[in-house]
PyMOL CGO cylinders between C-alpha atoms (Angstrom):
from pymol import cmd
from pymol.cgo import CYLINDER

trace = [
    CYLINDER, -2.41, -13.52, 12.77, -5.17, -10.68, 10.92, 0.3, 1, 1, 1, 1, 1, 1,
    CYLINDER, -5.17, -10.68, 10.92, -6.33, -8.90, 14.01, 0.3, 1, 1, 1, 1, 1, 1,
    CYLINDER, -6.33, -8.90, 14.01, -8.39, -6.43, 11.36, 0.3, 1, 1, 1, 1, 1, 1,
    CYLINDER, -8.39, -6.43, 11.36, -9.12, -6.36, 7.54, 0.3, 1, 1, 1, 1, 1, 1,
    CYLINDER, -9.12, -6.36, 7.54, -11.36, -4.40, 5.27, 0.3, 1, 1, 1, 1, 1, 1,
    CYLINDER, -11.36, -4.40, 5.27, -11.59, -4.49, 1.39, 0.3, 1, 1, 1, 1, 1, 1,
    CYLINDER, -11.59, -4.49, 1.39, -11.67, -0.88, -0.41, 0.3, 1, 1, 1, 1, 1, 1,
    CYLINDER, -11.67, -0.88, -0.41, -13.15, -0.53, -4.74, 0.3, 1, 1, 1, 1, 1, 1,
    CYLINDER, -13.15, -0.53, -4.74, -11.42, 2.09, -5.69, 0.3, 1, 1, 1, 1, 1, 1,
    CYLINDER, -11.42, 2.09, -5.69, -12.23, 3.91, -9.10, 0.3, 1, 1, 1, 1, 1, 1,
    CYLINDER, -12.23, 3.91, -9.10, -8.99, 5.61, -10.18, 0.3, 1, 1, 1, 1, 1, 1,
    CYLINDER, -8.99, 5.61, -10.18, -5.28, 6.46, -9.26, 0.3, 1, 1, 1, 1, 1, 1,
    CYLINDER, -5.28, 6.46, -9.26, -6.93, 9.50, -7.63, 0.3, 1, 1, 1, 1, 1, 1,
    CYLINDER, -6.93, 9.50, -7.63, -9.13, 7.55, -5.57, 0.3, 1, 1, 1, 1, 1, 1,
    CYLINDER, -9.13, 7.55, -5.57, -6.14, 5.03, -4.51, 0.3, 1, 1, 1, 1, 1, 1,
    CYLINDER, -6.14, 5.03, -4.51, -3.92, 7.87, -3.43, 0.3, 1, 1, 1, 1, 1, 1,
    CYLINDER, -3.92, 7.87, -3.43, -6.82, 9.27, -1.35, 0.3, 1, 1, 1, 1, 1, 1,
    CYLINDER, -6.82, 9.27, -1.35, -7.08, 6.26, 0.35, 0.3, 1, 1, 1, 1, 1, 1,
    CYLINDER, -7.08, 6.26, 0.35, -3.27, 6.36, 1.35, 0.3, 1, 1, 1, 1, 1, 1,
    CYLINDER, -3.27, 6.36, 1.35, -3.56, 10.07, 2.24, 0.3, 1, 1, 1, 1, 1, 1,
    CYLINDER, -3.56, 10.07, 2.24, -6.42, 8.71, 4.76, 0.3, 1, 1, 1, 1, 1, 1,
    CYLINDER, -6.42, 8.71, 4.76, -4.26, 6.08, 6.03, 0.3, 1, 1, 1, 1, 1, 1,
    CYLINDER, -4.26, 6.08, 6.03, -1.34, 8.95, 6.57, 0.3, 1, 1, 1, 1, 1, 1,
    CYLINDER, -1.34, 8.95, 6.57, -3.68, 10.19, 9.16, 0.3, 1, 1, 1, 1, 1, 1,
    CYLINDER, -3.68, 10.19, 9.16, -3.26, 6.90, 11.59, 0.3, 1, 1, 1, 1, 1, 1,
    CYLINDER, -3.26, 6.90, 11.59, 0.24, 6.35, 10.82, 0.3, 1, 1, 1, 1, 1, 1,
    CYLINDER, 0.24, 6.35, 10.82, 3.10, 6.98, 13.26, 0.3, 1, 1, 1, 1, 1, 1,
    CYLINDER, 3.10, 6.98, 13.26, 6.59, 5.72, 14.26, 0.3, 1, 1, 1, 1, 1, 1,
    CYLINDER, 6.59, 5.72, 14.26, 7.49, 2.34, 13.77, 0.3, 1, 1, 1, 1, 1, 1,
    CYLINDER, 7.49, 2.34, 13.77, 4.53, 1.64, 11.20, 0.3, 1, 1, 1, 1, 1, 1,
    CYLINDER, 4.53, 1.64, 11.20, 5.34, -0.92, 8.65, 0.3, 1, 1, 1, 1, 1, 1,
    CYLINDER, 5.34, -0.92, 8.65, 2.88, -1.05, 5.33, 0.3, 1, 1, 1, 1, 1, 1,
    CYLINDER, 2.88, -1.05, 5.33, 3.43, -3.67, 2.86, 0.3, 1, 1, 1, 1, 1, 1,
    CYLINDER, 3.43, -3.67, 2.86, 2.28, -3.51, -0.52, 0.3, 1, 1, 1, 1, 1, 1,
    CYLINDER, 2.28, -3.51, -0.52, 1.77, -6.28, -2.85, 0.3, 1, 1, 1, 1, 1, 1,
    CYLINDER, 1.77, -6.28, -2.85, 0.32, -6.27, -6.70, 0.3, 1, 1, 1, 1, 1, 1,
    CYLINDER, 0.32, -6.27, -6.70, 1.34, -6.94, -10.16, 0.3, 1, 1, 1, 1, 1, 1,
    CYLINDER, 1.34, -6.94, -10.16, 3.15, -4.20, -12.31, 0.3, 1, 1, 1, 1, 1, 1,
    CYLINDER, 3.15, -4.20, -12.31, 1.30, -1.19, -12.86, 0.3, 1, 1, 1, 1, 1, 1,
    CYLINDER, 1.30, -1.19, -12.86, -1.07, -1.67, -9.84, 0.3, 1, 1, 1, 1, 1, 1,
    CYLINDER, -1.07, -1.67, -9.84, -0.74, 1.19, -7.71, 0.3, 1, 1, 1, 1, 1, 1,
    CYLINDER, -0.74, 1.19, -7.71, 1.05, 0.13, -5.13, 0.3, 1, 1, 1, 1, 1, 1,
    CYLINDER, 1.05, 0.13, -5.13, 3.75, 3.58, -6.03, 0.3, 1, 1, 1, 1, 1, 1,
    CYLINDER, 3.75, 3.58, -6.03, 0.14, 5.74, -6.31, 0.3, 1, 1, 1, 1, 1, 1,
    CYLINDER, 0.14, 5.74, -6.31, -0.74, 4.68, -2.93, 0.3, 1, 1, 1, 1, 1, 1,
    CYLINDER, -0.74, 4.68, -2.93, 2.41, 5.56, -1.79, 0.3, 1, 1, 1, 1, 1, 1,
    CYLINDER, 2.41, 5.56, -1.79, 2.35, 8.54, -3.03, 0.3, 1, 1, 1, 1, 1, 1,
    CYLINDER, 2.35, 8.54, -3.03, -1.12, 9.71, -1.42, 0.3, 1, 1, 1, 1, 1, 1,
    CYLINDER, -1.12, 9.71, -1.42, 0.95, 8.35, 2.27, 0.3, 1, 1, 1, 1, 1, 1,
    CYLINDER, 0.95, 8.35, 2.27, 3.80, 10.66, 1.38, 0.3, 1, 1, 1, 1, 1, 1,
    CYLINDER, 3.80, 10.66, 1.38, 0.81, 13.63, 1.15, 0.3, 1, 1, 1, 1, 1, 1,
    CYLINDER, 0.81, 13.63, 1.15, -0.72, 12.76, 3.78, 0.3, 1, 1, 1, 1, 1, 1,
    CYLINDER, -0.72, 12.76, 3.78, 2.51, 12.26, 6.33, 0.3, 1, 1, 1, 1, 1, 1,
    CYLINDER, 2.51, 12.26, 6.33, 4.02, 15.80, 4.85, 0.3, 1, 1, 1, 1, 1, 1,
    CYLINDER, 4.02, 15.80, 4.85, 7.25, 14.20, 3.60, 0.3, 1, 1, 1, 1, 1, 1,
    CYLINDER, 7.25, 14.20, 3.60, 9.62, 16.44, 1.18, 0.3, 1, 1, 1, 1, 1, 1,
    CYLINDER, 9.62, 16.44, 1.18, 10.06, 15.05, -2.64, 0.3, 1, 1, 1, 1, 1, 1,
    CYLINDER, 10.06, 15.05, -2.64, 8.32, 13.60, -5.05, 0.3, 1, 1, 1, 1, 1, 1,
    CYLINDER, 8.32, 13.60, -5.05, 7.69, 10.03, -4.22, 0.3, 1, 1, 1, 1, 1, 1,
    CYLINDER, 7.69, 10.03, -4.22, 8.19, 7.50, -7.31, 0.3, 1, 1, 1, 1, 1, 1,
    CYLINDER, 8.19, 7.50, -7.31, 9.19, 3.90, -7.91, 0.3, 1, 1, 1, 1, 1, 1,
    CYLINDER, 9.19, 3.90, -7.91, 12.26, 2.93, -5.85, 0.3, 1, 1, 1, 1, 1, 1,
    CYLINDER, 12.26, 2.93, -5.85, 12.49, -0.25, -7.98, 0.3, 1, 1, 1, 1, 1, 1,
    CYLINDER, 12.49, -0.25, -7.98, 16.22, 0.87, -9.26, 0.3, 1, 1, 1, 1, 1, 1,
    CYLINDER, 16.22, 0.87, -9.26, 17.13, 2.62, -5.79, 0.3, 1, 1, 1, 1, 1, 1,
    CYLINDER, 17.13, 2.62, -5.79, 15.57, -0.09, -3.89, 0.3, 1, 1, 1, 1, 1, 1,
    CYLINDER, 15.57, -0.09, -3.89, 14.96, 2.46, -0.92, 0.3, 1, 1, 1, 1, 1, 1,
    CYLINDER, 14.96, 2.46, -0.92, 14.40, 5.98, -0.51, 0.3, 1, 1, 1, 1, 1, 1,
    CYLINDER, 14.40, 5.98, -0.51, 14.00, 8.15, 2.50, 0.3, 1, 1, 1, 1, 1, 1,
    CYLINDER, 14.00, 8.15, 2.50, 11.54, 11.04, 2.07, 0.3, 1, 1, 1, 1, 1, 1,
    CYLINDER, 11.54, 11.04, 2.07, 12.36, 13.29, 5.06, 0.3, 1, 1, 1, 1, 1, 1,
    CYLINDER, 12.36, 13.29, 5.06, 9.33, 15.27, 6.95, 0.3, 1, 1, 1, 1, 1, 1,
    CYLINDER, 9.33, 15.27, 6.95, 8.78, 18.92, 6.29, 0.3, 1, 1, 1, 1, 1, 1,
    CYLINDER, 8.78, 18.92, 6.29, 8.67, 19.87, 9.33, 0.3, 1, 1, 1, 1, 1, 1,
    CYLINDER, 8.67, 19.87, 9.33, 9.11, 17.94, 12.75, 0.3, 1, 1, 1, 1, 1, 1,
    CYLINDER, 9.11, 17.94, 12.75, 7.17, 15.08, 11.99, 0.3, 1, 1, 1, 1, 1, 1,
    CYLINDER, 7.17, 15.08, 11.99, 8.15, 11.58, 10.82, 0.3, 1, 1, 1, 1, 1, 1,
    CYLINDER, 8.15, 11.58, 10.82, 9.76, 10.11, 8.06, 0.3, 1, 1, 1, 1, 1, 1,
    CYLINDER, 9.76, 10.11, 8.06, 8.97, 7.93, 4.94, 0.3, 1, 1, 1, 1, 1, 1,
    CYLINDER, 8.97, 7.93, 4.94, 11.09, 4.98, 4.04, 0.3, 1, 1, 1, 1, 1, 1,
    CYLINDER, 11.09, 4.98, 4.04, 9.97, 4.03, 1.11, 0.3, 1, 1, 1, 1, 1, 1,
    CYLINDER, 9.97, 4.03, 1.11, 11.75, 0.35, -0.39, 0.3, 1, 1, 1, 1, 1, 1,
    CYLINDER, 11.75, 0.35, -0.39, 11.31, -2.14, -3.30, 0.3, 1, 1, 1, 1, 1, 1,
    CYLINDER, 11.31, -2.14, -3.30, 11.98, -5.84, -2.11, 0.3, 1, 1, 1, 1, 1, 1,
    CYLINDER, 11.98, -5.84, -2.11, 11.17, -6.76, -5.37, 0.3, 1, 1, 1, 1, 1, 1,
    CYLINDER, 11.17, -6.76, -5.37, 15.09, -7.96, -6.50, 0.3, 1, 1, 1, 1, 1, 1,
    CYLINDER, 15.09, -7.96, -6.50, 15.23, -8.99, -2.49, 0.3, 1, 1, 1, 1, 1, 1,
    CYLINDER, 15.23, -8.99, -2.49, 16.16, -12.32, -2.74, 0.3, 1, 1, 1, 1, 1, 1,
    CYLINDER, 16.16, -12.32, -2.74, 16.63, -13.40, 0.81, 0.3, 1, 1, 1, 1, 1, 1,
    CYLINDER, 16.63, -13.40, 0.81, 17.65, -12.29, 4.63, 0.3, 1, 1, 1, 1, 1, 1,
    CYLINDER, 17.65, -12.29, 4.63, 20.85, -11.30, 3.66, 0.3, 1, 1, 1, 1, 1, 1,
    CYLINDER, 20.85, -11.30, 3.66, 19.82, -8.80, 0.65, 0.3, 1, 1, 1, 1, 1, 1,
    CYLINDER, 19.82, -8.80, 0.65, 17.38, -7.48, 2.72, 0.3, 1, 1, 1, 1, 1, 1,
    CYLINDER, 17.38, -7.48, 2.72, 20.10, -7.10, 5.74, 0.3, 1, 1, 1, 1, 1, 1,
    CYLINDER, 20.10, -7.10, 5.74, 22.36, -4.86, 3.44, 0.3, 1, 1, 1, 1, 1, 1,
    CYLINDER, 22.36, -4.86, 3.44, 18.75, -2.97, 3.38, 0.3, 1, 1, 1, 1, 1, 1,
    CYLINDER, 18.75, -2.97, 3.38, 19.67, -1.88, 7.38, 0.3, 1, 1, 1, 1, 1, 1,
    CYLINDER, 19.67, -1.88, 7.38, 15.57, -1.27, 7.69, 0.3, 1, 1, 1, 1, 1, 1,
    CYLINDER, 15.57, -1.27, 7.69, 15.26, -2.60, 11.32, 0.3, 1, 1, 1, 1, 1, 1,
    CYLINDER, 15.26, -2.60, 11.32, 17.33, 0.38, 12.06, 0.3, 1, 1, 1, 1, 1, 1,
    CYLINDER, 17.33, 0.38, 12.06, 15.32, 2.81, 10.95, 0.3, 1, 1, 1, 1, 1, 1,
    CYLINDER, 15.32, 2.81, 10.95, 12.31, 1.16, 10.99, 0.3, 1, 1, 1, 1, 1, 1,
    CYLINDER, 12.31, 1.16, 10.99, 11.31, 2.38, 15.13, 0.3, 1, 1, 1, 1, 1, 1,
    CYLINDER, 11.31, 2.38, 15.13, 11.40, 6.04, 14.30, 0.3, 1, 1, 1, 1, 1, 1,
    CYLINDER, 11.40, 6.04, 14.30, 9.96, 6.28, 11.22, 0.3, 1, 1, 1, 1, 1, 1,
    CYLINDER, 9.96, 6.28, 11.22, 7.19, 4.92, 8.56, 0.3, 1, 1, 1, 1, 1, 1,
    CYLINDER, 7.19, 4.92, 8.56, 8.44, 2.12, 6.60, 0.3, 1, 1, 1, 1, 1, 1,
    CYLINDER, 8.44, 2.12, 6.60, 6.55, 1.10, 3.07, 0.3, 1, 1, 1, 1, 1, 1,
    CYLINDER, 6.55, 1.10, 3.07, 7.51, -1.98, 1.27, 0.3, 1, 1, 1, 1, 1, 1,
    CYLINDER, 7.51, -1.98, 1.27, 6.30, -2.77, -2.46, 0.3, 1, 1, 1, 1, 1, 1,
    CYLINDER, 6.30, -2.77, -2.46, 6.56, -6.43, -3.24, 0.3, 1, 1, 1, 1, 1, 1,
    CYLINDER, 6.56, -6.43, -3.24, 7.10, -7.00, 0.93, 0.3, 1, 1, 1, 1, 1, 1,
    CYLINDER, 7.10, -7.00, 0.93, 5.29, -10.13, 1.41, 0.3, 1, 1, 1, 1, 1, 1,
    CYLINDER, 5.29, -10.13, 1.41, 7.42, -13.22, 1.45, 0.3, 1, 1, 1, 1, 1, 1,
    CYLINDER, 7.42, -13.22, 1.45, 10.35, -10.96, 2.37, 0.3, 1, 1, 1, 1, 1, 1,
    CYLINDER, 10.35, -10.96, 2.37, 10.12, -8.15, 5.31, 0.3, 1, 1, 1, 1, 1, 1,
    CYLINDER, 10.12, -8.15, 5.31, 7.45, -9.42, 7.50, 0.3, 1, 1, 1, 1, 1, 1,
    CYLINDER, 7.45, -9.42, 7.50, 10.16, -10.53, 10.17, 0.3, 1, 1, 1, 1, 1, 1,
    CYLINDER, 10.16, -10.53, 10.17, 10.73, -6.89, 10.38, 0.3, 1, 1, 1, 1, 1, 1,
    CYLINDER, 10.73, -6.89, 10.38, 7.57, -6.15, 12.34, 0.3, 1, 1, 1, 1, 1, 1,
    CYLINDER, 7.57, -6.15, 12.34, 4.63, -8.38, 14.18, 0.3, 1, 1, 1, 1, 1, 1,
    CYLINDER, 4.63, -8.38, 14.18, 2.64, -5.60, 14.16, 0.3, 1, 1, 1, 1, 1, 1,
    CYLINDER, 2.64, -5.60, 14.16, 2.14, -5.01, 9.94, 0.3, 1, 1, 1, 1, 1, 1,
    CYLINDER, 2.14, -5.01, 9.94, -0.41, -3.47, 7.53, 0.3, 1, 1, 1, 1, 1, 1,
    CYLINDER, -0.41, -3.47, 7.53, -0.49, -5.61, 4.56, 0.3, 1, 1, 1, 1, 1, 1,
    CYLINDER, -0.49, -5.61, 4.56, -2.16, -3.99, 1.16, 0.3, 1, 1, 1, 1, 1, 1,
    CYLINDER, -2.16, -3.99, 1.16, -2.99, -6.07, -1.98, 0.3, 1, 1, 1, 1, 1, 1,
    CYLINDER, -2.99, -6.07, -1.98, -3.96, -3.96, -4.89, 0.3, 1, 1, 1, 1, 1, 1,
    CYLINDER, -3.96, -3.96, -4.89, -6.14, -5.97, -7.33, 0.3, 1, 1, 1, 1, 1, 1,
    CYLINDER, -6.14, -5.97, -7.33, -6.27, -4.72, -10.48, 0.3, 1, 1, 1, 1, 1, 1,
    CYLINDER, -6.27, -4.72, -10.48, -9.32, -6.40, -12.35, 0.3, 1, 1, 1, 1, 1, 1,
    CYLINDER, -9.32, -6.40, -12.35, -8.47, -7.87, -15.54, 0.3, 1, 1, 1, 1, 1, 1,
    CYLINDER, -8.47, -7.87, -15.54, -10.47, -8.29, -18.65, 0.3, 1, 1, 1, 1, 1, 1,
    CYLINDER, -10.47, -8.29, -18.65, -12.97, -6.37, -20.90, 0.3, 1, 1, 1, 1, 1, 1,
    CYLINDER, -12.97, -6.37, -20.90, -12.51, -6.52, -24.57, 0.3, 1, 1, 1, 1, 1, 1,
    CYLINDER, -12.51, -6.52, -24.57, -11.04, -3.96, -26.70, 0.3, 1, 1, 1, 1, 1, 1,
    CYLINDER, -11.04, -3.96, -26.70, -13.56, -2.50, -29.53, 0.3, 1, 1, 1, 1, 1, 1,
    CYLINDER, -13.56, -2.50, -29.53, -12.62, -1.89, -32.99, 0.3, 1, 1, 1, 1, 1, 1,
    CYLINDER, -12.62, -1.89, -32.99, -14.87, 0.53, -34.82, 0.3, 1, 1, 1, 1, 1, 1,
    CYLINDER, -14.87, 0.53, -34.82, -15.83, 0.49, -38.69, 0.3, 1, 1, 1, 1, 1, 1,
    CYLINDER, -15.83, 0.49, -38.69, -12.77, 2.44, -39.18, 0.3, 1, 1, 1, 1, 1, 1,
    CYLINDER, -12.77, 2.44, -39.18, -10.71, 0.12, -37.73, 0.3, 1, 1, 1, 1, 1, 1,
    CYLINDER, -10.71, 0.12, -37.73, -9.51, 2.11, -34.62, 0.3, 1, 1, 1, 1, 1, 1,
    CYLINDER, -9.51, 2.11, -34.62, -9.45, 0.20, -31.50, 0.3, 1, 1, 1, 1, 1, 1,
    CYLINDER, -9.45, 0.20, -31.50, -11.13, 1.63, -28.62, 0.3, 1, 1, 1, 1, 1, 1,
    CYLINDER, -11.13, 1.63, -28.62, -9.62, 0.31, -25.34, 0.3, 1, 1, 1, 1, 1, 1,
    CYLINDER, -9.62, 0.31, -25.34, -11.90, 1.91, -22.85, 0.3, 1, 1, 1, 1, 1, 1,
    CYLINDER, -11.90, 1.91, -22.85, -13.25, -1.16, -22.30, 0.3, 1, 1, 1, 1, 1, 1,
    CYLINDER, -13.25, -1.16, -22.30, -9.98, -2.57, -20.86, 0.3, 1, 1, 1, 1, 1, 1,
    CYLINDER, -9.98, -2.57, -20.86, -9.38, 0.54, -18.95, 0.3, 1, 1, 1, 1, 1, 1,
    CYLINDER, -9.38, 0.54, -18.95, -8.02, -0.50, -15.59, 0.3, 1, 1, 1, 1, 1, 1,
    CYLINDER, -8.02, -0.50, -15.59, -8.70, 2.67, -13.30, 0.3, 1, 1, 1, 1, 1, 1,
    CYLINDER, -8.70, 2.67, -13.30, -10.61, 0.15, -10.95, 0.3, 1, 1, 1, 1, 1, 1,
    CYLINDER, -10.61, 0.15, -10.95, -9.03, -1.74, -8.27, 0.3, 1, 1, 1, 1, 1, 1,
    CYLINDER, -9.03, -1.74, -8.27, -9.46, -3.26, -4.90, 0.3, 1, 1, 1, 1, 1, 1,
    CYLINDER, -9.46, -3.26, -4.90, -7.84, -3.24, -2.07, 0.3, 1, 1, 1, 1, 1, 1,
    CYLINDER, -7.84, -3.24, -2.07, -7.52, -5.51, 0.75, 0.3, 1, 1, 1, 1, 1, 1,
    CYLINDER, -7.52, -5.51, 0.75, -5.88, -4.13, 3.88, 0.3, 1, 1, 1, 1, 1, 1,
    CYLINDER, -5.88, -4.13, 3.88, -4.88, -7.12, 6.33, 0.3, 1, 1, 1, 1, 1, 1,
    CYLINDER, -4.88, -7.12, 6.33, -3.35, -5.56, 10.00, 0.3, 1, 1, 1, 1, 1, 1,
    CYLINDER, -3.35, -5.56, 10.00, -0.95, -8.15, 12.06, 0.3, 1, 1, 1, 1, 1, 1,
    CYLINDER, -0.95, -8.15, 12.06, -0.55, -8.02, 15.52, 0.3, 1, 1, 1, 1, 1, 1,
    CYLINDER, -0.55, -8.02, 15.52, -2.02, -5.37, 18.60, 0.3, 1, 1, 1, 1, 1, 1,
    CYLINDER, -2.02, -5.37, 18.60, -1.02, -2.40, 16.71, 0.3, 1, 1, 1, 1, 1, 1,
    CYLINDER, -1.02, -2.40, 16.71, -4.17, -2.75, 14.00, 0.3, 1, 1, 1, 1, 1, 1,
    CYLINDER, -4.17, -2.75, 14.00, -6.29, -4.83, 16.50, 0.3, 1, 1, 1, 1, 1, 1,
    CYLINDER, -6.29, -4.83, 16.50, -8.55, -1.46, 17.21, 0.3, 1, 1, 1, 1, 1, 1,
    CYLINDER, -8.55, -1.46, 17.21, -7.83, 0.93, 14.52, 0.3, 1, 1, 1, 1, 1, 1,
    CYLINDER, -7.83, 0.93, 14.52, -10.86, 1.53, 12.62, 0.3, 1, 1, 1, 1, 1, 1,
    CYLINDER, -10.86, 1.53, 12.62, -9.84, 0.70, 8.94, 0.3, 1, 1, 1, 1, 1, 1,
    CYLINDER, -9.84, 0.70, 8.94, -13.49, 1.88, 7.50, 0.3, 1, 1, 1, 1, 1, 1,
    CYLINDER, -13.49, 1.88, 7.50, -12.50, 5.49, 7.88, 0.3, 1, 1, 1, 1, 1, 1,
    CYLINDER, -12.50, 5.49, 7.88, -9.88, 4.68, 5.04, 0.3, 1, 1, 1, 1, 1, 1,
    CYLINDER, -9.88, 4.68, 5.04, -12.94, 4.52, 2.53, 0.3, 1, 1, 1, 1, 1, 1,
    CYLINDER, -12.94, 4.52, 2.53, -14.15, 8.14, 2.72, 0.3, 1, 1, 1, 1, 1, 1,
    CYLINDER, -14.15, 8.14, 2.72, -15.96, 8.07, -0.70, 0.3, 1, 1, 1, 1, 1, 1,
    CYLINDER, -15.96, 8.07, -0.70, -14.97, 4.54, -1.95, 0.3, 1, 1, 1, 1, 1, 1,
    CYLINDER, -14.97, 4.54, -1.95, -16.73, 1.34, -1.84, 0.3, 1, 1, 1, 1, 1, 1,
    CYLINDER, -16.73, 1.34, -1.84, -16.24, -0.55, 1.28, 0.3, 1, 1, 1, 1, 1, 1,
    CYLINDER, -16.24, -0.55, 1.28, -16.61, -4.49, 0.29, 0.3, 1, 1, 1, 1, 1, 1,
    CYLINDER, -16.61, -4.49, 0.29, -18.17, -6.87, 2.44, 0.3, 1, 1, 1, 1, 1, 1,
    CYLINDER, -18.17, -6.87, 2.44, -17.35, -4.34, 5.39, 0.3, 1, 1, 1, 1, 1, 1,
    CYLINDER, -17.35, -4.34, 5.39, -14.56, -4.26, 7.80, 0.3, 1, 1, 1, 1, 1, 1,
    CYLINDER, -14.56, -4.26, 7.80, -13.67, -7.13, 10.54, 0.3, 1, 1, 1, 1, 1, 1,
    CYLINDER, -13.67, -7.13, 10.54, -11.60, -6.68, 13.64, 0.3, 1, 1, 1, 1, 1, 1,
    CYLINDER, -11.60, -6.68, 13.64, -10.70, -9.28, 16.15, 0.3, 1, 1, 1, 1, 1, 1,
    CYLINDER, -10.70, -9.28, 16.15, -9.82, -12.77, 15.41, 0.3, 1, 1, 1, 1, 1, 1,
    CYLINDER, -9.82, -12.77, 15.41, -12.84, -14.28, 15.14, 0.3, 1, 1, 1, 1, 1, 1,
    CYLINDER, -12.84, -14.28, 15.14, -14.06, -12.12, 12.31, 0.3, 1, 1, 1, 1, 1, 1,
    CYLINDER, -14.06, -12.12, 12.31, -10.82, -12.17, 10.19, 0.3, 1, 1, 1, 1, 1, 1,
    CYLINDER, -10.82, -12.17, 10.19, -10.07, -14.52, 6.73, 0.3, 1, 1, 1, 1, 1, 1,
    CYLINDER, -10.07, -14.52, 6.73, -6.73, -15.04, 6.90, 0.3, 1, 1, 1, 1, 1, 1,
]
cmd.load_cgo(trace, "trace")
């Protein structure tokens, strides 16, 4: 069940890896982070900004062909898992994945997660990146096409926490200079599931 949830606009890929630095900042051991949204939403960007934010060595990219990566701490702190459950296709593939093993001392992030790893944790913070779509491309008297207007720097996203763990965090601090949307809820009462 969403214990807490909070909706983020974010302007740019800077923006949306600020927002996962931020969220660095409350994650510890045994953290699991799901992230869902079509190709080309973010959901590596944000990633990235986590990997800043927790310290980790390496550059963080797409695991999509490695399926997971582990991005060790620089110094004393805790690891990044990062995975791609995109070409998971059920509890077996994701078995060979061995992530419940590592999963207690470090923090585990999952692109294309839902449907797929949340029997790893009850206690989950789900992310859906929603990159707006439309806006019509502008062809000048010259005939070059202008495709600012289809520029998709914006997004939103919509952080859902499962379980006790995200029951009292305080997602709004996430925000920093973004656009909270329709403010944050906590407690079951004030959660859309």
């Amino acid at each position: 069940m969403v214990t807490n949830s909070l909706q983020i606009e974010v302007a740019d890929p800077d923006e949306t890896r600020q927002v996962g630095e931020r969220l660095a900042k409350l994650l510890g051991p045994g953290d699991l982070v799901m992230l869902s949204g079509e190709l080309g939403a973010g959901k590596t960007t944000f990633t990235q900004g986590i990997g800043k934010g927790m310290g980790v060595q390496g550059n963080i990219s797409s695991p999509t062909f490695i399926v997971a990566r582990v991005h060790p701490p620089q110094s004393g702190a805790v690891p990044l898992i990062h995975a791609d459950a995109y070409r998971i296709e059920g509890a077996e593939d994701l078995a060979t994945l061995d992530l419940e093993s590592s999963l207690a001392e470090s923090v585990t992030v999952v692109e294309w997660g839902k449907g797929k790893t949340e029997g790893l944790s009850e206690d989950r913070l789900e992310v859906d990146i929603i990159r707006p779509t439309g806006g019509e491309a502008q062809i000048d008297a010259g005939g070059v096409v202008d495709l600012t207007a289809m520029d998709d720097g914006r997004r939103r996203l919509v952080l859902r926490g499962y379980g006790k763990r995200w029951a009292s965090v305080d997602l709004r601090q996430l925000a920093g200079v973004s656009s909270v949307v329709g403010g944050a809820s906590a407690g079951q009462a004030g959660c859309k599931n």
